[in-house]
Jmol script that loads the backbone (N, CA, C; Angstrom):
load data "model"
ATOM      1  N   UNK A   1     -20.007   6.502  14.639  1.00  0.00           N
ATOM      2  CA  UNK A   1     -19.019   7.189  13.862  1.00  0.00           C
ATOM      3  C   UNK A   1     -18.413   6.190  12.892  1.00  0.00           C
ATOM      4  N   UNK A   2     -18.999   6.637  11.783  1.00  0.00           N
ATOM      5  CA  UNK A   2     -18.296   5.206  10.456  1.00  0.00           C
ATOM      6  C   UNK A   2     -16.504   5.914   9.996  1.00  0.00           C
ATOM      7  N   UNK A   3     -15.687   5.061  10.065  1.00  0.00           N
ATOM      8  CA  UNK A   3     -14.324   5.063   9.689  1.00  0.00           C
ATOM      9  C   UNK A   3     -13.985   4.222   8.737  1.00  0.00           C
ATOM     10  N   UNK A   4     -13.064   4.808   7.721  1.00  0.00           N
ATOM     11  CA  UNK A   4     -12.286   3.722   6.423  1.00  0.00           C
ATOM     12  C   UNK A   4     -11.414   3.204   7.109  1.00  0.00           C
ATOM     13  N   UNK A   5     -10.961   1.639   6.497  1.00  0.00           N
ATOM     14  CA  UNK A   5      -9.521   1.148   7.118  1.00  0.00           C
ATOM     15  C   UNK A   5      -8.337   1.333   6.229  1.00  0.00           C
ATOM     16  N   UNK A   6      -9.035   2.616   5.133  1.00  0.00           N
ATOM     17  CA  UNK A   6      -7.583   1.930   4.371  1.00  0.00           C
ATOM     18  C   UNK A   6      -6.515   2.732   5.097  1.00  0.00           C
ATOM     19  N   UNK A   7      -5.547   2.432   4.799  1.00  0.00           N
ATOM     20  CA  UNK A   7      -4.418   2.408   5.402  1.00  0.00           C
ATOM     21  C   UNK A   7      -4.254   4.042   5.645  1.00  0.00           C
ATOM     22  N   UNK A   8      -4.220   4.507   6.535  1.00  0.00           N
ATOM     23  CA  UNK A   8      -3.780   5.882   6.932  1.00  0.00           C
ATOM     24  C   UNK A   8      -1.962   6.751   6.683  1.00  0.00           C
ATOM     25  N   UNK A   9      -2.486   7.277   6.270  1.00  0.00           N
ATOM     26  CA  UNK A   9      -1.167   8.133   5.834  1.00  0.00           C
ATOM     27  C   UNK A   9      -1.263   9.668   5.862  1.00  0.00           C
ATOM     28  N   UNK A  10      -0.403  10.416   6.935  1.00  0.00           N
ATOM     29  CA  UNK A  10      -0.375  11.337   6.943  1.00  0.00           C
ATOM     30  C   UNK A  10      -0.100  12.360   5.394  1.00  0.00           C
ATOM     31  N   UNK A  11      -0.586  13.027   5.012  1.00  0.00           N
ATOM     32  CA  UNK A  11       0.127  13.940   3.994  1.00  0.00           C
ATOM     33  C   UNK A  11       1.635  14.252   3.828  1.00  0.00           C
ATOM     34  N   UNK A  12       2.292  14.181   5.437  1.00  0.00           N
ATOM     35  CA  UNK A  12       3.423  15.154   5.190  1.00  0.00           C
ATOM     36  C   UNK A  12       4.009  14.206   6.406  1.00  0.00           C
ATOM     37  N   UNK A  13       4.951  13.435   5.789  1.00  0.00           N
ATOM     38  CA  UNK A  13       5.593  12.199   6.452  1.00  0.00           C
ATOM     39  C   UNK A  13       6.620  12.877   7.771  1.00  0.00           C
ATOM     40  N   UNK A  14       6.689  14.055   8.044  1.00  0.00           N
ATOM     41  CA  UNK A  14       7.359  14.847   9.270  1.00  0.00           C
ATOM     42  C   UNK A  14       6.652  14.478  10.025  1.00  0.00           C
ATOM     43  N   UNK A  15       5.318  14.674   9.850  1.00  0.00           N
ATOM     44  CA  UNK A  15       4.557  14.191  11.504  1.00  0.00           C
ATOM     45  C   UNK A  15       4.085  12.300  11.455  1.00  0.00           C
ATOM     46  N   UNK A  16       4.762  11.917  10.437  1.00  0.00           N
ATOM     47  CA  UNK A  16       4.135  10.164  10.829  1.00  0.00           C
ATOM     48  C   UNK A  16       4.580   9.378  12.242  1.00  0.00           C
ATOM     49  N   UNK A  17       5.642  10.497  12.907  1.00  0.00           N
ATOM     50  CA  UNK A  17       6.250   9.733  14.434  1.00  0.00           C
ATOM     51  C   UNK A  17       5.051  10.257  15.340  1.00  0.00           C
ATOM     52  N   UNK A  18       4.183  11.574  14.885  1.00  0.00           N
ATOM     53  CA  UNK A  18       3.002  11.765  15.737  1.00  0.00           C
ATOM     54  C   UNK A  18       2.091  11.198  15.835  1.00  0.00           C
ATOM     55  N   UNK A  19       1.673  10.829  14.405  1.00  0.00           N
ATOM     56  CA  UNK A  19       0.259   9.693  14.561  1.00  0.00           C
ATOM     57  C   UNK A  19       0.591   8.822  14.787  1.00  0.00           C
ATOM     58  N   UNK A  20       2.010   7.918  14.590  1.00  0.00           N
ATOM     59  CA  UNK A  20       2.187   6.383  15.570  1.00  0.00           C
ATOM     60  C   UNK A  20       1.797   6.940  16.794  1.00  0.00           C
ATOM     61  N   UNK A  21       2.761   7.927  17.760  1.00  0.00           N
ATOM     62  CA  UNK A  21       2.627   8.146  18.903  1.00  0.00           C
ATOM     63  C   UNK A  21       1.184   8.227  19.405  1.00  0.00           C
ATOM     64  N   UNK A  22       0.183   9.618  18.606  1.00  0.00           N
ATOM     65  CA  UNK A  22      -1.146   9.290  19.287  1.00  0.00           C
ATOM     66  C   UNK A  22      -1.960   8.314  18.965  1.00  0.00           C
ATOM     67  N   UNK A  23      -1.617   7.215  17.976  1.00  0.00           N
ATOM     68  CA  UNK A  23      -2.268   6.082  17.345  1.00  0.00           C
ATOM     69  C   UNK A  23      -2.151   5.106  18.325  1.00  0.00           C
ATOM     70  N   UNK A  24      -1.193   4.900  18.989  1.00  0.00           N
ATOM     71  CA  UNK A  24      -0.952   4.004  20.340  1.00  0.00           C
ATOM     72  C   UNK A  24      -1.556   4.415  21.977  1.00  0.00           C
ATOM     73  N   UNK A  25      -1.504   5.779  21.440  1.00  0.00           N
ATOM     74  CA  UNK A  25      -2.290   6.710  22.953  1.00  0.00           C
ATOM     75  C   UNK A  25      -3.858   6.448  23.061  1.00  0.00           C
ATOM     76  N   UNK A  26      -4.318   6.343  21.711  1.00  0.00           N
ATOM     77  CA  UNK A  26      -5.625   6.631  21.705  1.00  0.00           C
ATOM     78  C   UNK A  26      -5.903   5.133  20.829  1.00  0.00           C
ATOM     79  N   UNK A  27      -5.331   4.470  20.827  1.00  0.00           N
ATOM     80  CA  UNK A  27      -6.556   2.816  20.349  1.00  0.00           C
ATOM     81  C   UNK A  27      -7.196   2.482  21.403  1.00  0.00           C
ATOM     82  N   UNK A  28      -8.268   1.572  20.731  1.00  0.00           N
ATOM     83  CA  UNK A  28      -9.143   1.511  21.758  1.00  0.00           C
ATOM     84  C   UNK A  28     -10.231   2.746  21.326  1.00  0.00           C
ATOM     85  N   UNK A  29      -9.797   4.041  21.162  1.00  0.00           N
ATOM     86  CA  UNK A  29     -10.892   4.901  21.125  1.00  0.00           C
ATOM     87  C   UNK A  29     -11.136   5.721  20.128  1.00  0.00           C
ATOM     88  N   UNK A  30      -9.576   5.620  19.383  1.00  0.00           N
ATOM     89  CA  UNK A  30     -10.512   6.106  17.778  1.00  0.00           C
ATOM     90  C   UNK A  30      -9.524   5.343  16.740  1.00  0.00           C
ATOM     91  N   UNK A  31     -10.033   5.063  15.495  1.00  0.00           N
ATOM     92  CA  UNK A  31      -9.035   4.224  14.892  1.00  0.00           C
ATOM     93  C   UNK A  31      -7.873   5.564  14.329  1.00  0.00           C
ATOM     94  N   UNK A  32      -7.253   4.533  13.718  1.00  0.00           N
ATOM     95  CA  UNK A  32      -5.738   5.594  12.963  1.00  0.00           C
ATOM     96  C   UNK A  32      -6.016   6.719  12.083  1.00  0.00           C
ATOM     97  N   UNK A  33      -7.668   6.391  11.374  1.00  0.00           N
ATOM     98  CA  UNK A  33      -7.400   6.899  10.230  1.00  0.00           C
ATOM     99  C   UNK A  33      -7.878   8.322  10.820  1.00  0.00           C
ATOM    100  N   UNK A  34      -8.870   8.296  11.588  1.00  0.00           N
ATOM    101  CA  UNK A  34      -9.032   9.692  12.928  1.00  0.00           C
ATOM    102  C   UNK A  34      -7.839  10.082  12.801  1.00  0.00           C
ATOM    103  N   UNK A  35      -7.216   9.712  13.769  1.00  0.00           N
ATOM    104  CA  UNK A  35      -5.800  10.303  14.048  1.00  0.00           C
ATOM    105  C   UNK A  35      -4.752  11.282  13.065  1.00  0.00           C
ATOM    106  N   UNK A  36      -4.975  10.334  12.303  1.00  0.00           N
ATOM    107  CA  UNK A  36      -4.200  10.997  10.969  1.00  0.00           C
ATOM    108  C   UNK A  36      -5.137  12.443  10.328  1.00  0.00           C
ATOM    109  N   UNK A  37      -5.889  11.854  10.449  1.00  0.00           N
ATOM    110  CA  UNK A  37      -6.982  13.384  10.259  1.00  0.00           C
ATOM    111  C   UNK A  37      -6.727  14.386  10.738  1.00  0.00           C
ATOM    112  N   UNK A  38      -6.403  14.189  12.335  1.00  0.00           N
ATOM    113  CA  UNK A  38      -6.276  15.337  13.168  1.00  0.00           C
ATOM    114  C   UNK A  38      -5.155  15.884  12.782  1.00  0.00           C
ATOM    115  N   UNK A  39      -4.051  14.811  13.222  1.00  0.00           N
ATOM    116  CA  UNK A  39      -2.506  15.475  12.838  1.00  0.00           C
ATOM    117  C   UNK A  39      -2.700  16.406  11.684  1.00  0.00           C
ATOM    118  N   UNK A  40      -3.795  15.894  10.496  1.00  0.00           N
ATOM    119  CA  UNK A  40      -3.465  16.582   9.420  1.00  0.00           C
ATOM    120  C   UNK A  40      -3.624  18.275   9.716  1.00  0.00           C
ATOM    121  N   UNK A  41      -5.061  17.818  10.093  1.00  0.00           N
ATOM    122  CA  UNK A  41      -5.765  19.272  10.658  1.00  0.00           C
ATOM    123  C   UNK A  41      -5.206  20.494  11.228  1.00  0.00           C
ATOM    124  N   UNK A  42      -4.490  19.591  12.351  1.00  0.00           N
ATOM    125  CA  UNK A  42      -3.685  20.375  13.201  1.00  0.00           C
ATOM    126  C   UNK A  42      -2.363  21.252  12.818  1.00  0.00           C
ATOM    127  N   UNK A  43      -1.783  20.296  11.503  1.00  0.00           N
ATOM    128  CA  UNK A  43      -0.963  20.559  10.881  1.00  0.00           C
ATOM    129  C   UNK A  43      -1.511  22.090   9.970  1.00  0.00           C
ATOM    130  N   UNK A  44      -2.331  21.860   9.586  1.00  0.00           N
ATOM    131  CA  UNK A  44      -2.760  22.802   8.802  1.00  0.00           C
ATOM    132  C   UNK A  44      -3.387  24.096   9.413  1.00  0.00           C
ATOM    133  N   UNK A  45      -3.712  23.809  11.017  1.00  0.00           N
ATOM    134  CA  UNK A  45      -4.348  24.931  11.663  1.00  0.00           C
ATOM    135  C   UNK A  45      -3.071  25.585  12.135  1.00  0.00           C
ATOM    136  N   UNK A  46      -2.285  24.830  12.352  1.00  0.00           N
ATOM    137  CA  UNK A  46      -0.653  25.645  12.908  1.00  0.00           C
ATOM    138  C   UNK A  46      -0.342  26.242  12.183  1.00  0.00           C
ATOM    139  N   UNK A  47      -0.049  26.058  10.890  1.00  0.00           N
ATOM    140  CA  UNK A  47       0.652  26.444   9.791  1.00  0.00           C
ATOM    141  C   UNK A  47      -0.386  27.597   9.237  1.00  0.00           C
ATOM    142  N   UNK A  48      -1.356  27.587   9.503  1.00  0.00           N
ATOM    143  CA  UNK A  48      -2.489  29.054   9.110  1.00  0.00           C
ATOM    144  C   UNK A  48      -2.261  30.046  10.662  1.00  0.00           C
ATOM    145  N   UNK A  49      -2.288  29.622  11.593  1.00  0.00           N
ATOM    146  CA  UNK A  49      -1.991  30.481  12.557  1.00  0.00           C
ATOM    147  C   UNK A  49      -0.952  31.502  12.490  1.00  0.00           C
ATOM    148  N   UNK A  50       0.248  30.231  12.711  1.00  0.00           N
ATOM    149  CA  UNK A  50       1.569  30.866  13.007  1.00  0.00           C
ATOM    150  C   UNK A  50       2.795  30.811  11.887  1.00  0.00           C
ATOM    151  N   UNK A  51       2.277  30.399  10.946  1.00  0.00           N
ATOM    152  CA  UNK A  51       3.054  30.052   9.863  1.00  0.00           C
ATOM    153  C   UNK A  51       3.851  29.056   9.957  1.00  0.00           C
ATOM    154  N   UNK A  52       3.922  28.268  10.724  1.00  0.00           N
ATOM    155  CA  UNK A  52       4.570  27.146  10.729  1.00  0.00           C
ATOM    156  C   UNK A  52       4.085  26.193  11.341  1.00  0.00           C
ATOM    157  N   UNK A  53       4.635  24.367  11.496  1.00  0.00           N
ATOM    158  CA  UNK A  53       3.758  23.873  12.024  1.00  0.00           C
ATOM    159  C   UNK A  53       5.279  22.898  12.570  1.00  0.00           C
ATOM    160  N   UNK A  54       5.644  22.842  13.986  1.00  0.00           N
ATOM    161  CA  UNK A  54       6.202  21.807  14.069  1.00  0.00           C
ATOM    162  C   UNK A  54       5.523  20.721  14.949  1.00  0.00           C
ATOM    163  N   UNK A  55       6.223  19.597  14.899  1.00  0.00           N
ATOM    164  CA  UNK A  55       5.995  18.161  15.316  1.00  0.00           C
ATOM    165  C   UNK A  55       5.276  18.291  16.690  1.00  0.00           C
ATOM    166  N   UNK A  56       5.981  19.252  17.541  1.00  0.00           N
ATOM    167  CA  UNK A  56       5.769  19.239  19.159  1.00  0.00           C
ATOM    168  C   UNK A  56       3.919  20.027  19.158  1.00  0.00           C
ATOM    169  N   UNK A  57       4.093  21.018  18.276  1.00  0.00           N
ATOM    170  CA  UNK A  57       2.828  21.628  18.358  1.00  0.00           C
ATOM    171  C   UNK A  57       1.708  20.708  17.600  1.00  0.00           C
ATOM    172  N   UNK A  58       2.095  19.944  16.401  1.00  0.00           N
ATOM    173  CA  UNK A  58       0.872  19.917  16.139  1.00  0.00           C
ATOM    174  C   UNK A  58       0.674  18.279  17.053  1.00  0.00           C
ATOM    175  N   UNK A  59       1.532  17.699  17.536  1.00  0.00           N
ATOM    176  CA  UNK A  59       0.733  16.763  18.286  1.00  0.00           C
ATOM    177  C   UNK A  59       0.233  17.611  19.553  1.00  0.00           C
ATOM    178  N   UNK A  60       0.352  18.489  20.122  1.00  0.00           N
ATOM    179  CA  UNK A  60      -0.543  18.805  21.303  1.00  0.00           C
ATOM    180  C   UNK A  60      -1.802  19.339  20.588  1.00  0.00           C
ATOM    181  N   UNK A  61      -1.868  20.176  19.354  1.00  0.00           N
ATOM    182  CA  UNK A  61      -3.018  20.045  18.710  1.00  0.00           C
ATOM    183  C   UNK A  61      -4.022  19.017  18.925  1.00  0.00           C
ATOM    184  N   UNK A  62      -3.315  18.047  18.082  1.00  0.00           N
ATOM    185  CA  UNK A  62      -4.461  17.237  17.503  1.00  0.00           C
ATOM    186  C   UNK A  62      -4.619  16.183  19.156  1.00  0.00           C
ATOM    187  N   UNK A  63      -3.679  16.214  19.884  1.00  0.00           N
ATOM    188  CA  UNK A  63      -3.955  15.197  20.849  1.00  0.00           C
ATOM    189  C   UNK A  63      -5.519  15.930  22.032  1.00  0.00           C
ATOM    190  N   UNK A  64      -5.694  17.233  21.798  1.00  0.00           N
ATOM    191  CA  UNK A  64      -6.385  17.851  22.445  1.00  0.00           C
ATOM    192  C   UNK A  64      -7.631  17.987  21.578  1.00  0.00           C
ATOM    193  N   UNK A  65      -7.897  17.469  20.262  1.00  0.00           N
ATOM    194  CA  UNK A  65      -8.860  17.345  19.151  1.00  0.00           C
ATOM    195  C   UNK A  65      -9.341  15.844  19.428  1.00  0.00           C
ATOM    196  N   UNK A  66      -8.566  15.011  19.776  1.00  0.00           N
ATOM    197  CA  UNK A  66      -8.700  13.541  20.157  1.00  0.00           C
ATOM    198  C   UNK A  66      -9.167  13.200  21.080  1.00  0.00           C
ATOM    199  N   UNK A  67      -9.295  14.077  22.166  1.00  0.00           N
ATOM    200  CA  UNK A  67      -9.554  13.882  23.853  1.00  0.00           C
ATOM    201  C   UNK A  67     -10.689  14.602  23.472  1.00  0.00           C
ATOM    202  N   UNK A  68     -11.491  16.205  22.854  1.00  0.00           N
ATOM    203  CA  UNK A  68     -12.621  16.561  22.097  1.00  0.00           C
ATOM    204  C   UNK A  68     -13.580  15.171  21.665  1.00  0.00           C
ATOM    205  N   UNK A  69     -12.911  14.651  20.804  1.00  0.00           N
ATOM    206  CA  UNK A  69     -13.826  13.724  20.019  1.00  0.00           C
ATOM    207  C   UNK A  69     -14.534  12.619  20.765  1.00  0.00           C
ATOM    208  N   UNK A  70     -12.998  12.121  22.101  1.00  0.00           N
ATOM    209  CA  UNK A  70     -13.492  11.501  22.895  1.00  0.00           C
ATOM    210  C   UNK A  70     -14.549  11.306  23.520  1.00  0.00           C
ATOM    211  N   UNK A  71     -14.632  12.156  24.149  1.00  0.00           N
ATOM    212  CA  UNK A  71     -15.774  13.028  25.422  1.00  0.00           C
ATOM    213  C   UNK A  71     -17.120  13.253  24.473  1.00  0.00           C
ATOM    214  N   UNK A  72     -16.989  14.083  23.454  1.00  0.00           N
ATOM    215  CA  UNK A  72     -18.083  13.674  22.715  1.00  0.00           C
ATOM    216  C   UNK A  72     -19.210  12.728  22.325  1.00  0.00           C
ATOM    217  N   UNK A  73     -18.219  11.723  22.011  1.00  0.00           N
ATOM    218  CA  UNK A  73     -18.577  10.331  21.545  1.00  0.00           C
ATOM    219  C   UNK A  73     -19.245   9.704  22.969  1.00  0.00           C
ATOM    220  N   UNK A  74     -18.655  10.066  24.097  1.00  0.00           N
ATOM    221  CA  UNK A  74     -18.892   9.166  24.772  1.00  0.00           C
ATOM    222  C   UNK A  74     -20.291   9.700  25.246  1.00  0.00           C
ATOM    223  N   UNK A  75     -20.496  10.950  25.496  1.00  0.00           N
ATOM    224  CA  UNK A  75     -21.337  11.580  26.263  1.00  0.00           C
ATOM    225  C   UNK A  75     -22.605  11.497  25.021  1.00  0.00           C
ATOM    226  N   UNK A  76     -22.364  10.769  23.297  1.00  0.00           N
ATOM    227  CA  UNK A  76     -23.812  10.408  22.873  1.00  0.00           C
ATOM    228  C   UNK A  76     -23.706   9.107  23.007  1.00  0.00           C
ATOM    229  N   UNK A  77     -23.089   7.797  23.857  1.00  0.00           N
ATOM    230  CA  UNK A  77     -23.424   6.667  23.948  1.00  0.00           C
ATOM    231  C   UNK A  77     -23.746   6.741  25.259  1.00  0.00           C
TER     232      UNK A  77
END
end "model"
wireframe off; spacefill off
backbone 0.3
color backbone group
């Protein structure tokens, strides 16, 4: 799985306390710029769902997109 280092930045600086949070949960197993992806994702799948997207939801989102990617990854090495 090839990753950029440049510097990760969420779109929408409300959730940047989420990707520190799962950025520290999950090193070691995916870099930041993942992370920030997800949050984004997640952000954007909440906000198409339910019309809104807060902090609490979209980190259980994306933290459950992260533990996905995990298991994935691991089960093709």
């Amino acid at each position: 799985m090839t990753e950029t280092t440049s510097a990760p930045m969420t779109t929408d600086q409300r959730f940047a306390s989420v990707v520190d949070l799962l950025a520290a949960e999950f090193s070691g197993v995916h870099h930041e710029s993942t992370v920030t992806r997800c949050v984004d994702a997640a952000r954007h799948g909440a906000e198409e769902v339910t019309g809104r997207a807060t902090p609490d939801l979209v980190e259980r989102i994306a933290r459950q997109h992260l533990q996905v990617l995990a298991l994935a990854f691991a089960e093709r090495h």
